[in-house]
VEXPA-120544 format. One record per residue (C-alpha): x, y, z. Coordinates in steps of 0.1 Angstrom, whole numbers, plus 5000, padded with zeros to 4 digits. Example, Ala and Ser with C-alpha at 12.3 -4.5 7.8 and 13.67 -1.06 7.14 Angstrom:
// residues 2
R   east   north     up
R   5123    4955   5078
R   5137    4989   5071
END
This chain:
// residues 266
R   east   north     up
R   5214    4932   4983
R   5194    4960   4998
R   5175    4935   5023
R   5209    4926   5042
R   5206    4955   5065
R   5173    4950   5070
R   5157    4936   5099
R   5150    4901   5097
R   5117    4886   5079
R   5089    4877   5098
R   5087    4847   5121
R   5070    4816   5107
R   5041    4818   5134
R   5020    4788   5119
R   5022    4764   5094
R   5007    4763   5066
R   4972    4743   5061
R   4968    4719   5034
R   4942    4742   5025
R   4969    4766   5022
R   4993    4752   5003
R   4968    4744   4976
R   4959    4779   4975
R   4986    4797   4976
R   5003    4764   4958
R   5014    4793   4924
R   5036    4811   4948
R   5048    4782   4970
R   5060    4770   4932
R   5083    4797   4926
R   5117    4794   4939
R   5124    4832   4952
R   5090    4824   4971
R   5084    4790   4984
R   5067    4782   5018
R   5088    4802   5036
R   5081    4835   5020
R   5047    4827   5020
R   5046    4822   5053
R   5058    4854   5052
R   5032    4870   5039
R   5001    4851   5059
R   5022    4863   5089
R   5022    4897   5082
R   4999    4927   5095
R   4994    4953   5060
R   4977    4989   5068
R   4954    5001   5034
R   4947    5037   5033
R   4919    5043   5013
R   4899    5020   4994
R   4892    5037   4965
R   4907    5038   4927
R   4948    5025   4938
R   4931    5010   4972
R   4906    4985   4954
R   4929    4964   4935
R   4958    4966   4968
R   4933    4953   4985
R   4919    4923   4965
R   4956    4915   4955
R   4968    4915   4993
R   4936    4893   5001
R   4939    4868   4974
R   4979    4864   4979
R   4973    4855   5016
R   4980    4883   5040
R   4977    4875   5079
R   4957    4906   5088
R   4943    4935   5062
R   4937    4964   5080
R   4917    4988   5059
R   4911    5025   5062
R   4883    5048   5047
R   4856    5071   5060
R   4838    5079   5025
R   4810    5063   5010
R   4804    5045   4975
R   4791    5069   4950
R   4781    5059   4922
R   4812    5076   4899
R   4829    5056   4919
R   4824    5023   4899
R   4843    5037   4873
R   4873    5026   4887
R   4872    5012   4922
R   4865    4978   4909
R   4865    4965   4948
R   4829    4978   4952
R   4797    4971   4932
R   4764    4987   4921
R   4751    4967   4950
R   4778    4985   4977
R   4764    5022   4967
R   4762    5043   5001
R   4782    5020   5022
R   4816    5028   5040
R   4844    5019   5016
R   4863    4999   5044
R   4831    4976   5050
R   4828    4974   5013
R   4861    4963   5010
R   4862    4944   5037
R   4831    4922   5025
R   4848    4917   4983
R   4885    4910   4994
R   4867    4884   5023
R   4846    4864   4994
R   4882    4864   4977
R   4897    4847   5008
R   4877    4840   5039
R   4910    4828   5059
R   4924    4859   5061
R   4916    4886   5092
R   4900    4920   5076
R   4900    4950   5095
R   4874    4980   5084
R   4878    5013   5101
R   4857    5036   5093
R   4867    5067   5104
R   4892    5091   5091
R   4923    5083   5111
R   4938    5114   5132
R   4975    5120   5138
R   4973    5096   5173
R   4950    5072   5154
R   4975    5065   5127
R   5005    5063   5152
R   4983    5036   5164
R   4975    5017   5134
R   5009    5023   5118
R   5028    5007   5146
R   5010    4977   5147
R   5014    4969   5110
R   5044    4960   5095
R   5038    4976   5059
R   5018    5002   5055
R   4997    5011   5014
R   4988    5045   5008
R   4962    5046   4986
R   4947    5078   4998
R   4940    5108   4977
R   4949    5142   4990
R   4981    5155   5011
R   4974    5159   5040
R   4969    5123   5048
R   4996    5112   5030
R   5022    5133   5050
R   5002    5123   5084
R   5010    5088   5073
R   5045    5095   5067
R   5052    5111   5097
R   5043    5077   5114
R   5056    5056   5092
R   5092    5072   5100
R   5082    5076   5136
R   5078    5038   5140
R   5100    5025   5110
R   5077    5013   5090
R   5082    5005   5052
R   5055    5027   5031
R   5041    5020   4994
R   5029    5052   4978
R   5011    5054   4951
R   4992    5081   4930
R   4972    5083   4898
R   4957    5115   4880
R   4945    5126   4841
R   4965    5096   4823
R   4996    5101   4849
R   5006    5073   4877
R   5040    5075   4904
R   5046    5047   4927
R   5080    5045   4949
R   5083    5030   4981
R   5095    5044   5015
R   5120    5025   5046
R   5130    5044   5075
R   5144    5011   5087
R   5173    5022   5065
R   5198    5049   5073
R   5196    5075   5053
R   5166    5065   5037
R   5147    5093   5019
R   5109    5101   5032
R   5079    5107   5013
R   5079    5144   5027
R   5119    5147   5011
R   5104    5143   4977
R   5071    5156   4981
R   5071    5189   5003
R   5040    5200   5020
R   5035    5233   5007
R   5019    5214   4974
R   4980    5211   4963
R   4963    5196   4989
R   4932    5191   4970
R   4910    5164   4987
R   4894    5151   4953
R   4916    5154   4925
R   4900    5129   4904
R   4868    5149   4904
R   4888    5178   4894
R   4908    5164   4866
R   4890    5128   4857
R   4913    5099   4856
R   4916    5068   4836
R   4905    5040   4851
R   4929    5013   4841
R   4955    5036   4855
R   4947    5033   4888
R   4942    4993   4887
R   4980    4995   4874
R   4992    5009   4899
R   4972    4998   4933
R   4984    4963   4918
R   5021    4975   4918
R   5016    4987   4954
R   5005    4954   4964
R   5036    4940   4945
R   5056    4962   4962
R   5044    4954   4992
R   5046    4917   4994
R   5084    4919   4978
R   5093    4939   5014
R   5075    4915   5025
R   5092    4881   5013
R   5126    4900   5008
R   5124    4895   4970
R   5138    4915   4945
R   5147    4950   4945
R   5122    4978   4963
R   5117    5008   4951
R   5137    5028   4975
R   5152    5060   4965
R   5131    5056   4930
R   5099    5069   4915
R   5083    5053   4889
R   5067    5079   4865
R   5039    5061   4839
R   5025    5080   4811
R   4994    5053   4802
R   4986    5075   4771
R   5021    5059   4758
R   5026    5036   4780
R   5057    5046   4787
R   5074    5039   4820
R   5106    5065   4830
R   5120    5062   4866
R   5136    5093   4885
R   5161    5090   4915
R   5159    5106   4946
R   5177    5109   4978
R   5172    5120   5013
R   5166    5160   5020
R   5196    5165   5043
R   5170    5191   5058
R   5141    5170   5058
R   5123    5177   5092
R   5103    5144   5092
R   5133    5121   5087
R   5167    5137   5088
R   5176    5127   5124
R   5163    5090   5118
R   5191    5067   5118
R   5193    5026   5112
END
């Protein structure tokens, strides 16, 4: 089992409530979950970047399954083609940061829960920051650039990555552990001489249900590393046609000349 050479799960800081238990009772119910993995989860610190399309349902899904802290990142503002797939924000949320936005829907979903908002676009030191204080880290984000910045600290600090995309009628999602040795990065799949287009969905379009699909698979994801449940997604990319929907996974290993993660060890 790929979890065994993990580091341990997170301590049980604090019991759960009554209140708690009730809540989260659907998960306590399942045996690969119970009360200790969702303990688990309420203990655990999850970094968002980007709250839009993959980041809206991530969000509400990481909320409403009970995690500790929510630590949400976006500097852009609602616009109003936004609704047509960021289900987190409403007609009502048009002009407002995304992270406040967010912050406000995924805390009417669960008020118990500690939401972070920032609203600025994280630089290189700022993510080192946020990254190392969280112990999984979503990204949700739309262009390049940010996603190899937050690779870069996610192998820096050895911290498990979801990544997710969606475009057109196309979605990927895989998931990154520099906690394991020889562990592929996201830079060893996805070099950084690619497009580094900053709004692809206004170039292209997209369809909205795709994204939902797979924000809510990042959350899944997440919350598996999380509980140690199941098999992650380490080493495979998940490739969805939604004009089919037709699922095909690809395999992938670590670039031997990676310069992000090839010296990383266990």
């Amino acid at each position: 089992m790929i979890y065994a050479t993990l580091s341990p799960s997170i301590a049980n800081e604090a019991e759960l409530s009554d209140q708690d238990l009730l809540r989260y009772s659907r998960h306590i119910l399942l045996d690969e979950i119970g009360i200790e993995g969702q303990q688990a989860i309420s203990n655990a610190h999850v970094l968002l970047i980007g709250a839009g399309g993959l980041g809206s349902p991530a969000a509400l899904y990481l909320a409403s399954a009970g995690v500790g802290t929510l630590s949400i990142v976006d500097d852009d503002h609602v616009e109003l083609s936004n609704l047509q797939r960021q289900i987190i924000h409403s007609t009502a949320s048009l002009g407002q940061n995304k992270a406040i936005s967010a912050k406000a829907a995924a805390s009417a979903i669960n008020p118990q829960i500690k939401i972070n908002a920032i609203t600025t676009r994280a630089t290189a030191a700022e993510l080192n920051k946020l990254v190392a204080a969280a112990d999984i880290v979503l990204d949700c984000c739309d262009n390049f650039a940010t996603r190899h910045a937050v690779n870069r600290a996610c192998v820096a600090h050895k911290v498990p990555l979801v990544s997710g995309a969606a475009v057109r009628f196309d979605g990927q999602l895989t998931t990154f552990d520099a906690r394991l040795g020889n562990a592929p990065c996201y830079h060893c799949l996805f070099g950084e001489e690619g497009e580094t287009s900053d709004g692809p969905c206004a170039t292209f379009g997209v369809f909205a249900p795709l994204v939902g699909i797979i924000g809510a698979a990042q959350a899944a994801e997440a919350l598996k590393l999380l509980m140690r449940v199941g098999t992650p997604l380490i080493g495979r990319l998940q490739l969805l046609d939604a004009r089919n929907m037709a699922w095909r996974e690809m395999r992938y290993k670590q670039d031997p000349a990676c310069p992000v993660c090839k010296h990383h060890t266990q």
